[in-house]
C-alpha positions, 0 to 999 in steps of 0.5 A: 612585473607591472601586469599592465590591464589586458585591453582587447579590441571588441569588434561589437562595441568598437572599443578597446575594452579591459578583459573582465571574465564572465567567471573569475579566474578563467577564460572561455573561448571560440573561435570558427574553424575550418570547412574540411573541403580543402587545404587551408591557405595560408591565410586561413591560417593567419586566423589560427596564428592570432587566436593561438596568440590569444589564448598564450595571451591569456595563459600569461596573464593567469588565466585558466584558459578553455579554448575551443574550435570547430571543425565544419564538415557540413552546411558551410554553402560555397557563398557563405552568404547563404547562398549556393551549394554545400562546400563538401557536397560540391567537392564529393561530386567534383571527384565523383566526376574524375572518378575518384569513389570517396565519400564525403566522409573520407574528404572530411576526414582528409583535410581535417587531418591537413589542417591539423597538420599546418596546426602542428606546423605553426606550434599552434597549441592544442585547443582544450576541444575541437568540436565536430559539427556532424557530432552535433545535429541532434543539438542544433536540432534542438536549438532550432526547434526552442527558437523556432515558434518566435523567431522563424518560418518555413518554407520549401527550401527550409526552416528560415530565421527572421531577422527582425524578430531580435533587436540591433541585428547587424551591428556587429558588420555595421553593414546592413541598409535599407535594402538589407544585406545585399550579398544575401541569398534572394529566396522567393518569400523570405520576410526579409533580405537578410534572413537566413535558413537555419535548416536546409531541407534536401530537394525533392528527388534529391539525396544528400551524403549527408542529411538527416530527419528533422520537424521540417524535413530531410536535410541539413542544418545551416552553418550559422546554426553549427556555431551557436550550438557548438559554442554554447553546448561548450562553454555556456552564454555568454562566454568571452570571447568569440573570434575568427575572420574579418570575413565573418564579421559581415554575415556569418557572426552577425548571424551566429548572434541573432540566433544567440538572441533567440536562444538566451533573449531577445534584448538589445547588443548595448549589453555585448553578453546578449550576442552570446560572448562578451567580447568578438575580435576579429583578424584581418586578411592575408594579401597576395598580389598574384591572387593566389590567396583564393582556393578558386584560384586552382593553385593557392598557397597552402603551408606546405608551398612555403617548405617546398621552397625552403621556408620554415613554416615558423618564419610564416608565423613570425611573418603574421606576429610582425604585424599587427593581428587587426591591419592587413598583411600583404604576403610577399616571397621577400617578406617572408624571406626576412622574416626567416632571417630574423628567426635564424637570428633569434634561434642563434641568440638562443643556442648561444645563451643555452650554450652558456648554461649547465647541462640541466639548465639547458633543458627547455623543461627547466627554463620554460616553466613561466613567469613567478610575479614578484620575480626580480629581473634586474637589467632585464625589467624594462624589456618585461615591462615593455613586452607585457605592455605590449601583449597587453594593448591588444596583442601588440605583437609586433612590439612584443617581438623587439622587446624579446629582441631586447633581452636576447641583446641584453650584456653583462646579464645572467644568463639563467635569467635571461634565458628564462625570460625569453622562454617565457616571452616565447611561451607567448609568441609561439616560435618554439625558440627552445627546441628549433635549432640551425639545422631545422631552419635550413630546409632544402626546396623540394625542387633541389637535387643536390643533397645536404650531405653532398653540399657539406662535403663539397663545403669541406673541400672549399674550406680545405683549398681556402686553408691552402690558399688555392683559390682557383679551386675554392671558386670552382667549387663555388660556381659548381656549388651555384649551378645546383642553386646552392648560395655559399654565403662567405662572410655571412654574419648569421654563420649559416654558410649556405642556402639554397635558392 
């Protein structure tokens, strides 16, 4: 294969840039996770879907990958900038007032297991460590303290961060002006605008689920903080590459990198390892037109509303790779639509190339090992070439994906080949081609009240009247077929026969 340069988009530096590890042969990454209050929507995990991509990426290009992501179970304000109440609190009295007795504990522990089941759900592969803010306190205690004679001040409300004892602060969002960063949190005495509590102490007469004793008071640390602890204590400074949200480029990354300053120096971001990673990349938002894509919305779109209604949650993760990880990406009911149907023809072209296999050959185990270089691939280099240009131009996955369309298409090649380069191919994409058959893709909505069985005997005795040329029978049990929102798909060049709307 022609194991073109692996060029990524630094958001710091705006700048494609060609990935040199901070140490031979590995790759260290961070990526911000989720605030265990609530379900994820989907486009939260958009997020997880690029970064997953990113680290299968890396994994392809022989690196030795170390991935990390952080779950927040505490500090995360419902204004993320820096402003408001702590998210779990919030949500711990919003059911004390339903009466709902759940500790602020028991809620963490809930949605942690509600994203790592969407986790599951996209194929997105386990990171080397997940890493718990709460495990943490005593180390972002200690950070705190190390910075906290040069870089910060106190006040009764907390331990506060100032913002011009760093350089280039803001570069990052580019977003800063004379007035400071207007979405920042007015705090009566803040030096600065955009300065920003590190430590948050508990209200006088107040008490916390969780909080904890500090050199500044009872309380909890600032979620900014959480990041470069975990991030650090982890994978050490600077490590290469920090990703999560566009929405954090703003506030929260720019943030995490002044305290990176503190920590390591006070030098300037011409030197992108100042900010304590190389290399910052960032996805852009999901868009749904309804506004459903907002948790204060009530009703949002979580995973689980998409398998309701008889998508595989696979076909979302084709949705996002599509497109490309840095453009907005609208969500549309019909969208995902096709991407389904582009994902039942992959699975098909699949099934038919296993199928030309011998029994052992068949198993994913035997043809998913990855990629040798110096293989021969024959008919099938152009394709290799092209995918591996592809995922090598920051994470081009969308070309990528009609590169693998290619080899699925390919003729008079041999099948063995050609079924180990897609696994490769779909080692990177994620879309677990080897395992997912037919039947896992057609999902029944939640609100259907025929059952498959009753569809697959009802489609027998169509098939039957057609052999028989009783056409008046064959229709009837079509329209019946239709009255329970069952489309039977005569003629169908996918062969799926049926699904329901």
């Amino acid at each position: 294969m022609t194991d073109a340069p692996l060029k990524l988009f630094n958001s710091l530096t705006r700048r494609h840039e060609v990935f040199a590890p901070v140490h031979p042969g590995e790759a260290r990454v961070y990526t911000c996770g989720p605030t265990v209050y609530n379900y994820p929507h989907i486009g939260n995990m958009r997020a997880y879907v690029f970064a997953d991509v990113l680290g299968r990426t890396l994994s392809w290009k022989g690196y030795k990958l170390t991935h990390v992501i952080n779950i927040t179970d505490v500090g995360h304000l419902t204004d993320d900038a820096d402003a408001g109440e702590d998210k779990m609190e919030k949500m711990a009295a919003e059911k004390a007032q339903k009466g709902e007795a759940t500790s602020i504990w028991d809620i963490a522990e809930h949605y942690k297991q509600a994203y790592w089941a969407d986790v599951r759900a996209l194929n997105i592969r386990e990171p080397a460590q997940w890493t718990v803010a709460t495990d943490y306190v005593a180390q972002m205690i200690a950070f705190a303290q190390g910075i906290a004679d040069k870089h910060c001040y106190e006040l009764e409300s907390g331990l506060y961060f100032d913002v011009s004892t760093v350089a280039d602060y803001g570069r990052l969002a580019r977003a800063v002006t004379e007035d400071g960063e207007g979405r920042i949190e007015s705090v009566e005495g803040k030096r600065n605008a955009a300065d920003f509590a590190i430590w948050r102490k508990t209200p006088p007469g107040e008490t916390r689920q969780m909080e904890w004793d500090s050199p500044w008071g009872r309380g909890a640390p600032g979620w900014h903080l959480e990041c470069s602890v975990m991030s650090g204590e982890v994978l050490g400074f600077p490590f290469d590459i920090h990703t999560g949200g566009i929405d954090h480029r703003e506030i929260h990354h720019p943030n995490e990198i002044a305290q990176n300053q503190a920590h390591c120096c006070t030098n300037g971001l011409d030197d992108p390892k100042n900010s304590g990673a190389k290399i910052w990349m960032h996805n852009n938002f999901l868009v749904e037109r309804s506004g459903k894509m907002s948790k204060s919305s009530g009703e949002f779109l979580r995973l689980q509303l998409l398998v309701d209604k008889g998508y595989h949650p696979l076909a979302y993760r084709l949705m996002c790779l599509q497109a490309h990880y840095r453009s907005e990406l609208e969500f549309s009911w019909e969208g995902l639509g096709a991407a389904l149907t582009r994902l039942k023809r992959m699975v098909m072209g699949v099934e038919t190339l296993r199928a030309r296999l011998p029994g052992a050959g068949r198993d994913p185990a035997h043809l998913g090992p990855g990629l040798r270089r110096g293989d021969d691939w024959g008919k099938l280099q152009p394709a290799l070439d092209k995918f591996d240009a592809a995922i090598a131009d920051d994470l081009n996955t969308a070309v990528a994906l009609t590169a693998l369309d290619d080899v699925l298409a390919a003729k008079k090649v041999d099948p063995e080949t050609k079924a180990k380069l897609a696994a490769a191919m779909d080692g990177v994409l994620g879309l677990d081609l080897l395992n997912l058959t037919r039947a896992d893709l057609r999902i029944q909505p939640k609100a259907a009240t025929i059952t498959e069985a009753e569809i697959t005997a009802a489609l027998a005795r169509r098939k039957e009247a057609r052999t028989a040329k009783d056409f008046a029978t064959s229709d009837a049990i079509r329209d019946e077929l239709a009255a329970q929102g069952v489309e039977v798909m005569d003629g169908d060049p996918l062969g799926w026969e049926w699904k329901l709307s």
